[in-house]
C-alpha positions as CSV (number, residue, x, y, z in Angstrom):
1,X,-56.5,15.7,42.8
2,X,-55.6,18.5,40.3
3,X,-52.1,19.2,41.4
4,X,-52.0,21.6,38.4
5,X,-53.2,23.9,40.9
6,X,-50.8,23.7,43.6
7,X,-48.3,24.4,40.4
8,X,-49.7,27.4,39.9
9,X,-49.8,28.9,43.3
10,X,-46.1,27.5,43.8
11,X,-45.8,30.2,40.4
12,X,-47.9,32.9,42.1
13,X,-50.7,33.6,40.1
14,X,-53.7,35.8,40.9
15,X,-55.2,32.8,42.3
16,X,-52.5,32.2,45.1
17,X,-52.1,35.9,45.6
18,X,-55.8,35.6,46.5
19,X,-55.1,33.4,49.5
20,X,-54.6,37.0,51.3
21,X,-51.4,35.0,52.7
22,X,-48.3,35.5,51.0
23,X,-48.7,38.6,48.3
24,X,-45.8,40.4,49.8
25,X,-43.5,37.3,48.7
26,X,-42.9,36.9,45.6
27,X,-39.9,34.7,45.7
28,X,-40.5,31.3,46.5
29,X,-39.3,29.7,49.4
30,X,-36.7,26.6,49.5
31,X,-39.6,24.1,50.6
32,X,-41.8,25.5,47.5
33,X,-38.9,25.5,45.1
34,X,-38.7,21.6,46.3
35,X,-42.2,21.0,45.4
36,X,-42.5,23.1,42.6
37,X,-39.6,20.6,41.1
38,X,-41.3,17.5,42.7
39,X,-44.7,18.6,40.5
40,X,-43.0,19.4,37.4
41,X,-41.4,15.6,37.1
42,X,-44.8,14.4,38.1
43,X,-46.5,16.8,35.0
44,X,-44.0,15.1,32.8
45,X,-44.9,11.4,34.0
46,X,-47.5,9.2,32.4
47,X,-49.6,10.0,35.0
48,X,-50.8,13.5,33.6
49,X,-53.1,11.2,31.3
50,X,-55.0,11.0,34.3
51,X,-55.4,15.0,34.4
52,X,-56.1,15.5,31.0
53,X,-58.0,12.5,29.6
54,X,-59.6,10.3,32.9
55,X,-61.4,8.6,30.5
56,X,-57.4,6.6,29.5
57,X,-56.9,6.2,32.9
58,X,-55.3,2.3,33.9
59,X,-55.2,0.3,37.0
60,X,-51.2,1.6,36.6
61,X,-51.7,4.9,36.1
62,X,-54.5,5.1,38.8
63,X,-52.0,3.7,41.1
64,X,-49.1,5.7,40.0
65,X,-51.4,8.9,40.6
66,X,-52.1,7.8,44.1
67,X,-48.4,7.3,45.3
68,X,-47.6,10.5,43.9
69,X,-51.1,12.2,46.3
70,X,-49.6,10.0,49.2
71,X,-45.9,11.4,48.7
72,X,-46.6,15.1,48.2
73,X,-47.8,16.1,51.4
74,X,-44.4,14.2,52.8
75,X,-42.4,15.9,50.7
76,X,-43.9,19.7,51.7
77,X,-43.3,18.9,55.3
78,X,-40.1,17.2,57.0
79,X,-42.4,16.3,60.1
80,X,-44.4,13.9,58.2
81,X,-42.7,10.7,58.7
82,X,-46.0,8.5,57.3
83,X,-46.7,9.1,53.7
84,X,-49.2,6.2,53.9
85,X,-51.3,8.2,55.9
86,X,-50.0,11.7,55.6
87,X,-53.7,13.6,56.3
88,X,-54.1,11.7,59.5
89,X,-50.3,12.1,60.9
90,X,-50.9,16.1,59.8
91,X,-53.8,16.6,61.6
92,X,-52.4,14.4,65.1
93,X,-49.6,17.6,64.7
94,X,-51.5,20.4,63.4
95,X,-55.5,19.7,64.5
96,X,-56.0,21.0,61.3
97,X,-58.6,17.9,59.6
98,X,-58.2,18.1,55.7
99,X,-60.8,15.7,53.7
100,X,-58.6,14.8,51.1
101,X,-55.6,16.3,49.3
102,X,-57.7,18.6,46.7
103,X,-58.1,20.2,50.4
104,X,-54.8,20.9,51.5
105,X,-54.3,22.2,47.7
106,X,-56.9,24.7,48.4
107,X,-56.9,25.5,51.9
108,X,-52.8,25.2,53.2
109,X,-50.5,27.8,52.7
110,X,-47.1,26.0,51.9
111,X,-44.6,27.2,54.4
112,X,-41.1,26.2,55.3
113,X,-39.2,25.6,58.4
114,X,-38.2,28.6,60.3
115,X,-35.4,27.1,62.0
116,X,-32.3,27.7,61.0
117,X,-29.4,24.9,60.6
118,X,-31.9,22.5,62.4
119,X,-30.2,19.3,62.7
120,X,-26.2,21.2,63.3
121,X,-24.8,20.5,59.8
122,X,-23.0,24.2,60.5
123,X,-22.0,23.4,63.9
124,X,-23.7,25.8,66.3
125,X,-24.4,28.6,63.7
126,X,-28.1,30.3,65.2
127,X,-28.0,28.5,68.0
128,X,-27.7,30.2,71.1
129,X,-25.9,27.1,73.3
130,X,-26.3,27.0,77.3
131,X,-24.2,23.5,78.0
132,X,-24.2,21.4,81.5
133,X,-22.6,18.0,82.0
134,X,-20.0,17.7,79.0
135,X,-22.6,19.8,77.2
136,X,-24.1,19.4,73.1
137,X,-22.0,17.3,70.7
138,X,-22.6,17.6,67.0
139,X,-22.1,13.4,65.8
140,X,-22.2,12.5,62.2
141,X,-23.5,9.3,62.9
142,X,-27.0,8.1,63.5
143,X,-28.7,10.6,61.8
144,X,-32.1,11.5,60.7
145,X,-32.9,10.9,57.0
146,X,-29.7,11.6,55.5
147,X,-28.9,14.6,57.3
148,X,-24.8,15.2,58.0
149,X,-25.5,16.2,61.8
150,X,-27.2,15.6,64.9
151,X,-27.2,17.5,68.4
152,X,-26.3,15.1,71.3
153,X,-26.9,15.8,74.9
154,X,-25.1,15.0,77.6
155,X,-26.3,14.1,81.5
156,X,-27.3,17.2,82.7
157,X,-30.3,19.9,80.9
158,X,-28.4,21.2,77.8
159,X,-30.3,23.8,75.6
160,X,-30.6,25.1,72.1
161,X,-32.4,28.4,71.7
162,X,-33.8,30.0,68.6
163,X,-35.5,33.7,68.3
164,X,-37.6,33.9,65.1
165,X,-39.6,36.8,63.7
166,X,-43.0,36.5,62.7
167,X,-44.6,38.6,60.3
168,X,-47.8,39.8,60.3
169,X,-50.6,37.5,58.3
170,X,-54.3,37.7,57.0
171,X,-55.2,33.7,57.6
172,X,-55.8,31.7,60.5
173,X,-52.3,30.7,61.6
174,X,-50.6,28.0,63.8
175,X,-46.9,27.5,64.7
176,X,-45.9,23.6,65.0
177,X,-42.5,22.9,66.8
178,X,-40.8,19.8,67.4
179,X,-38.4,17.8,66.8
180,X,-37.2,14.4,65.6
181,X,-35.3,13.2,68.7
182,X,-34.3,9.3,69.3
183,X,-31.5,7.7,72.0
184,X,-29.2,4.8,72.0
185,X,-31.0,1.6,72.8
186,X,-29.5,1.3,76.5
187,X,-29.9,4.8,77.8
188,X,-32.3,6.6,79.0
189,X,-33.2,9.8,77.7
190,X,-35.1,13.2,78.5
191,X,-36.3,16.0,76.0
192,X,-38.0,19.2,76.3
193,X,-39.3,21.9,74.6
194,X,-40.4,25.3,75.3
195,X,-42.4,27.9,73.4
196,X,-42.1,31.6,74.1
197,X,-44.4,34.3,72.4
198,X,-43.9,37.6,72.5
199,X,-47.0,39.8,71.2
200,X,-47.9,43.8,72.6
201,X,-46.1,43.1,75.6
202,X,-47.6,39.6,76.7
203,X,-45.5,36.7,76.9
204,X,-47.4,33.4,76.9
205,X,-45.0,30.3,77.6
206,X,-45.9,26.3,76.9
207,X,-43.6,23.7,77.4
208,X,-43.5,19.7,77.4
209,X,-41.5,17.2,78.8
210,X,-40.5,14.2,76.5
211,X,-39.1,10.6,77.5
212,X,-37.3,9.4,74.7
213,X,-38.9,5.6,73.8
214,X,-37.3,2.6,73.2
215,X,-38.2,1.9,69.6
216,X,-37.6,-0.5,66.9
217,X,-36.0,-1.0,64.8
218,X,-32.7,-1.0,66.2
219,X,-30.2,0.1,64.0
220,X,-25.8,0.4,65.1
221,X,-27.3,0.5,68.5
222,X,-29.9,3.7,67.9
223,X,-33.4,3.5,68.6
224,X,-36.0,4.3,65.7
225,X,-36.5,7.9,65.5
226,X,-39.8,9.6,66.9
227,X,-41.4,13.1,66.4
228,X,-41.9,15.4,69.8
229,X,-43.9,18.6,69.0
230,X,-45.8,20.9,70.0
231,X,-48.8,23.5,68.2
232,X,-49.6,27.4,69.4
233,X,-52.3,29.1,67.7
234,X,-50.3,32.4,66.5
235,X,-52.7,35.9,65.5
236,X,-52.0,38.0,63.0
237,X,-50.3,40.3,64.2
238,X,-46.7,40.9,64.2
239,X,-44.8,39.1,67.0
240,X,-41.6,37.3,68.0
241,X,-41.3,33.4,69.5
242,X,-38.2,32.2,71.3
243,X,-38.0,28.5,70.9
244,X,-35.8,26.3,73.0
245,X,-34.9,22.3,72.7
246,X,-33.1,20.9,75.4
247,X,-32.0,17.4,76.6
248,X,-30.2,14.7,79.1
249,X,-29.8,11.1,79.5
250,X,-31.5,9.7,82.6
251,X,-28.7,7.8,84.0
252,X,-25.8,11.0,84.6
253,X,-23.2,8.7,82.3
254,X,-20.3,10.6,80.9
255,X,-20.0,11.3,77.4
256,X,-22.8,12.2,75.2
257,X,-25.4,9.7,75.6
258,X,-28.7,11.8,75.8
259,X,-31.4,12.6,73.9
260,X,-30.6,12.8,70.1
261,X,-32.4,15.8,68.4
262,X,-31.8,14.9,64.3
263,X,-34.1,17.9,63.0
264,X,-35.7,20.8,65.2
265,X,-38.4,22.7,63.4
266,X,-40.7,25.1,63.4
267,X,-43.1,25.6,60.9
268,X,-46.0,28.4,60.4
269,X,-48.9,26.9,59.1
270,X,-51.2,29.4,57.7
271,X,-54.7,28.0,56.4
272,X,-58.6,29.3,55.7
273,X,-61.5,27.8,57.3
């Protein structure tokens, strides 16, 4: 895998420009400044031998250069929980197949997630709240991967709704929402979410319903977190989507003891054929 290439594009060179996808941006985006950084320590590592001279590769180095292919792809999208088998767990979400990771170099647009403040580390900020039961709580315990927050439902259908603007594109084009959502081991938990697009007047509308699993390991008494998403094909055109997450325990207890939602997102995936 030539991950000088993905380098470049992440510096915007003719040959990214070229993708048709992203010429009107020149500045890059908070997931590509992540990866741009995450490629430059790998250019500096002893695995760059590899790259420039195959012929001095080593069982260490070839391995070395693997982990770093397996932990890319991870790293570019914060809905890949497996980076053991990251091309299989992106196409499960996507239904985008990608041979091998030269092809996601050359075929996937990196992109970022649209939502804004998605696991509540600044409260309610772009969130438009509708609370029943006791309503969202925002816990700082039991979160996902490090994060400071986590919205907590209570034990009737509490929502969190996003509007996002999409701009007009030139690839083939999907929008993948979801979220990592998880409960406490002895409660049981519903989740939904719902898609709105708004294009020349149509509104289309999916939605799916989500029982939150019991799932090891068990950790202070939460279960094992678990993605729930859903995948629109978008156009090219212009449009708007209204996105909304929403949540309950099963058993109408007091308190907040629903479903757990530790990072919404929504991510536009732009790729060629």
């Amino acid at each position: 895998m030539n991950l000088k290439i993905l380098l470049a594009k992440l510096n915007y060179t003719n040959k990214f420009r070229n993708m048709g996808c992203c010429s009107n941006r020149p500045i890059l985006n908070a997931t590509q400044k992540k990866l741009k950084s995450f490629l430059n320590v790998f250019h500096k590592s002893e695995t760059l031998i590899i790259e420039n001279n195959p012929n001095n590769s080593t069982p260490e180095t070839d391995e070395k250069n693997e982990s770093y292919k397996k932990d890319f792809l991870a790293i570019t999208y914060d809905f890949i929980d497996d980076s053991e088998d990251a091309l299989a767990e992106f196409y499960n979400l996507t239904g985008i197949k990608l041979s091998s990771y030269e092809d996601f170099c050359s075929r996937i647009k990196i992109s970022e997630n649209l939502i804004k403040n998605p696991s509540g580390e600044e409260g309610f900020e772009n969130w438009i709240a509708e609370n029943k039961g006791e309503g969202w709580e925002i816990q700082n315990v039991g979160c996902y991967k490090g994060k400071k927050g986590v919205f907590v439902a209570s034990y009737e259908w509490s929502s969190l709704k996003q509007t996002i603007d999409i701009p007009e594109g030139s690839c083939h084009r999907i929008l993948l929402v979801g979220s990592h959502i998880c409960r406490k081991a002895e409660y049981e938990c519903e989740a939904k979410i719902r898609l709105k697009t708004f294009e020349k007047g149509c509104i289309n509308e999916q939605e799916i319903n989500f029982d939150c699993p019991y799932k090891e390991p068990i950790i202070d008494n939460f279960c094992a977190w678990t993605i729930m998403s859903l995948s629109s094909g978008i156009s090219k055109q212009q449009q708007t989507v209204e996105v909304v997450f929403s949540g309950k325990d099963k058993l109408f207890a007091s308190g907040h003891l629903g479903a757990r939602f530790g990072f919404c997102f929504a991510y536009l995936i732009e790729y060629q054929n």
